[in-house]
N, C-alpha and C positions, 0 to 999 in steps of 0.2 A: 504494500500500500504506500500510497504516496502525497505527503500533503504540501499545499501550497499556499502562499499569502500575496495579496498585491498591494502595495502601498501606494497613491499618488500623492503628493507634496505632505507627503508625511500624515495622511488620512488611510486606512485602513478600508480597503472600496471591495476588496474581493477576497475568500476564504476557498480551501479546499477545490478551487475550480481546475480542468482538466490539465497535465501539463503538457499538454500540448497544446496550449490555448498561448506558453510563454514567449514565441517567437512573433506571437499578437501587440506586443506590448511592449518589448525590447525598444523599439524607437522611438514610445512618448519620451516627453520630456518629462524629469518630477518623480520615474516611477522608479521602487526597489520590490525586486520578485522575491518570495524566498521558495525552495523545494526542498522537501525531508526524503529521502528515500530508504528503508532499512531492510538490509542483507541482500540492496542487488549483486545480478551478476554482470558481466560487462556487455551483453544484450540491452539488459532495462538501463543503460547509460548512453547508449548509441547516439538516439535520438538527439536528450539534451545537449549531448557533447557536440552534435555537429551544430545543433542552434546556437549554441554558447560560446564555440571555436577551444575546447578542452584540448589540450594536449593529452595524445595515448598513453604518454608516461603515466601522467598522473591519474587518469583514469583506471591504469591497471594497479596503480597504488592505492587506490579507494576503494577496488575490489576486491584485494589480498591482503590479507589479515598479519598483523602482528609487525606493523611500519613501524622503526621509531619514530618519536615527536619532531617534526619539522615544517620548516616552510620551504615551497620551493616557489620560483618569479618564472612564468613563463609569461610569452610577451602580450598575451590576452587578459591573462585572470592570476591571479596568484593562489597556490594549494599548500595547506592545511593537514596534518596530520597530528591529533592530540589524541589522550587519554582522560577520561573520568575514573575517580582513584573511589576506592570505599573500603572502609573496615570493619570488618565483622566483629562484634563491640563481643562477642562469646567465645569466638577461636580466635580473635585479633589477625585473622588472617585479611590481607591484602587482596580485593578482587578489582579488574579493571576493565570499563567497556571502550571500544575504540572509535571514534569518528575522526570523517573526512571532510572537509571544507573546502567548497571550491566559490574564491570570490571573484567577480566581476565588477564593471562597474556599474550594471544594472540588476545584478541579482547575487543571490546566495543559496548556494547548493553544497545540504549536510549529507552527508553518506553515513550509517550509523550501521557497525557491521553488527549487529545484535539488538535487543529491543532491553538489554542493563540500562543503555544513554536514553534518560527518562528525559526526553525532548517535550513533554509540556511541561517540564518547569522552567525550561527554556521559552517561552511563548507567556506564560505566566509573568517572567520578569521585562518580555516585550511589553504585558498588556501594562505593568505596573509603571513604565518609563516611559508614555505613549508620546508624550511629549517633545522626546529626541528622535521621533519618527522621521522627522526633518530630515536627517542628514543619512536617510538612505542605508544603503548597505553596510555602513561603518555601525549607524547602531544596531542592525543584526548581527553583523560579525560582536560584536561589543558584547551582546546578550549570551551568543555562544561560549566565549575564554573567558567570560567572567564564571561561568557556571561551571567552567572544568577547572577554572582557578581553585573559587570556592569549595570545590568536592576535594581538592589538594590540603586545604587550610584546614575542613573539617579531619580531616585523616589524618595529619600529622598531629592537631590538637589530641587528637583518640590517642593515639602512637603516645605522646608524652605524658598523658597523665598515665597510661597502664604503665609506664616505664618508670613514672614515679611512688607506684604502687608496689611495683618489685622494689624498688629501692627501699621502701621504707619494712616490707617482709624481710628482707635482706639482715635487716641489722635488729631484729628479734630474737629473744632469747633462745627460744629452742626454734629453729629452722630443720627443713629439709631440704636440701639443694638440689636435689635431684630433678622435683617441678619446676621451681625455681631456672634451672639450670634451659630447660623445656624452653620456659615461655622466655627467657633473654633470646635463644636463637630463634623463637618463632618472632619475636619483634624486630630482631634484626633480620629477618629475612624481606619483614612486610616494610622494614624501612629502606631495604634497599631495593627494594621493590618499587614504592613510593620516589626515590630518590630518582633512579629511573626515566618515568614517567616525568614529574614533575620540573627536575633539571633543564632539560631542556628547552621550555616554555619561557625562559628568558632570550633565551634566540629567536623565540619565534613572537614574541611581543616588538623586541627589536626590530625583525623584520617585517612585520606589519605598518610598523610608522615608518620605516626609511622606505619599505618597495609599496608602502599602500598610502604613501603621502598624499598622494591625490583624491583618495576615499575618505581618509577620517581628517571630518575639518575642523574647526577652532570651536566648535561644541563640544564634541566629543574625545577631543585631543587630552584633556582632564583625566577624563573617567579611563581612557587607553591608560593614560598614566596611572591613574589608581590602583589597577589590575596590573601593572607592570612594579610597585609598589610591592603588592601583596606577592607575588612569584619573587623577586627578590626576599621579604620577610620568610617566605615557604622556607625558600631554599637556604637559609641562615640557619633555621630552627632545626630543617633535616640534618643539616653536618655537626649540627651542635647535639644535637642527640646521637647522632652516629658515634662522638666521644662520646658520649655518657654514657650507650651502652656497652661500649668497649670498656669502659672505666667499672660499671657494674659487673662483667666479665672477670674482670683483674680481683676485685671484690670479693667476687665467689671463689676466685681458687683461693686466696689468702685467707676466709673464714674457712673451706675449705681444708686446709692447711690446719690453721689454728684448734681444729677439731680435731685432726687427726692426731695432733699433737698433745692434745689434753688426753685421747684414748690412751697413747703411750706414756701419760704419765699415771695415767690411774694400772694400766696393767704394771706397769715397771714399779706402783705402790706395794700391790696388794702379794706381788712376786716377793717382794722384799719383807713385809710380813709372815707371810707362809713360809719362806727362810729360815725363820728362826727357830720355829718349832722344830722344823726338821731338820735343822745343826744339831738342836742341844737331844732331842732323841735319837739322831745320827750317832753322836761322840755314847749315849747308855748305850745302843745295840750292837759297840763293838765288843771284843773279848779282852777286856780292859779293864782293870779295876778303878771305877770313880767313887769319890766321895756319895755314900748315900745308897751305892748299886745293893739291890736286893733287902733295903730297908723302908720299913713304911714313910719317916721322914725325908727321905730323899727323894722317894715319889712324889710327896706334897712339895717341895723344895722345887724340884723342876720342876711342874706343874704352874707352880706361881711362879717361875722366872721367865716361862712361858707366856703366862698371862701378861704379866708387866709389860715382857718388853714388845709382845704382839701392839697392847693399848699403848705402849707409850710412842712404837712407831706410824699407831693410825692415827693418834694426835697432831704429833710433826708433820705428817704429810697435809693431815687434814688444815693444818692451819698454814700451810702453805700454799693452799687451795688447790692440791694435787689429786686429791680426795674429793 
């Protein structure tokens, strides 16, 4: 299915109408088309491309899955290639849908290889801005990076606070590392995952005001800047959490460590207790005459130097905190 919008001077005049209707309209003056298209194959692209003058490159790039994020300038329309990022707030897993953009100077054509890219809330934030209708295909493109920014901001906010949730499990008294251990590689995978996707959208913000200067004009030159704003802030908060969870990494083997360390101080205790018993009844069951051997006071006698020095070694250690 395929939907379509017609703007003329920034009025909203026509919805969902045929697209074949858009080589109708290419030569008013005033107008910006937009087309949605989701999971064509390069057949359901034919048409539009030869009314639009698409290049096959990029064509064949909006119909094969898994582009990185870029822009490319061909000398019609310039193309579009982004991700929308989302976190799964219960497996904190990283999931992303991919669209295509192809901009002109009278229209706007999404490619959306999957129906994840929830494209009315893209339309939602058109009807909400109706205002900057004016200036054409700059604020549809506008509508579009702003929404695949925003889904970047939401994910990486997700991404740091669960990272600060380990953090603060981390330094608990009795831990288990071993989940613990789980969910650092599963946030680092979904942040570099995130990172990915996301990075690049400073190039491609770039290239939109330098090869789309003729598109976005002193209305909406701002708000480009906002969103170019917000992808630099993204991208700060990814690499700065990329060290953190390196750093929470470092964290877990050293408490890690520090545990293992107290097990070998509590075995290396209670070894050294059980020791003594078994020196001083070691030295009676030789064939050796001691003080005491084969008398009832000498039984009692070792008995209690057993005692003593068992209790007076679980003290020592104990108040060494070995114990």
């Amino acid at each position: 299915m395929a939907r379509t919008r017609l703007y003329r001077n920034g009025v909203l005049v026509a919805e969902d109408f045929n697209p074949a209707e858009i080589s109708d309209h290419l030569a008013e003056p005033g107008v910006a088309m937009w087309l949605d298209m989701c999971e064509p194959d390069e057949s359901d692209l034919v048409t539009i491309s030869e009314e639009l003058g698409l290049h096959r490159l990029a064509v064949e790039d909006a119909v094969h899955e898994h582009q990185r994020p870029k822009l490319d300038h061909y000398d019609s329309h310039l193309f579009i290639s982004a991700y929308l990022a989302a976190v799964d707030p219960v497996t904190e897993r990283l999931s992303t849908s991919e669209i295509s953009v192809f901009i002109t100077p009278a229209a706007l054509v999404t490619v959306r290889k999957d129906d994840g890219f929830d494209i009315e809330k893209v339309v939602a934030r058109w009807d909400a801005a109706a205002d900057l209708a004016k200036s054409g295909v700059a604020y549809l493109l506008h509508g579009v990076l702003d929404f695949v920014v925003d889904s970047h901001i939401d994910a990486v906010q997700l991404l740091d606070e669960r990272i600060e949730q380990l953090e603060e499990v981390l330094f608990e008294d009795s831990v288990d590392l071993r989940p613990l251990q789980r969910r650092s590689y599963g946030l680092r995978r979904s942040l570099m995952g995130l990172r990915k996707v996301a990075g690049p959208m400073r190039e491609v913000l770039e290239g939109v005001l330098r090869h789309g200067s003729h598109l976005v004009d002193r209305t909406m030159r701002p708000y480009y800047g906002d969103v170019q704003d917000h992808v630099l802030k993204t991208a700060g908060r990814i690499e700065s959490l990329r060290e953190l969870v390196a750093t929470l990494r470092e964290t877990e083997l050293t408490v890690q460590g520090n545990q293992l360390n107290m097990i070998m101080k509590k075995v290396t205790s209670w070894a050294a207790i059980i020791a003594v018993p078994t020196l001083i009844t070691g030295f009676y069951g030789q064939n050796v005459t001691y003080p005491g051997i084969n008398t009832e006071w000498g039984f009692w006698v070792s008995s209690l130097v057993i005692v003593v020095a068992s209790v007076a070694l679980w003290w020592s250690f104990r108040r060494r905190g070995w114990l």
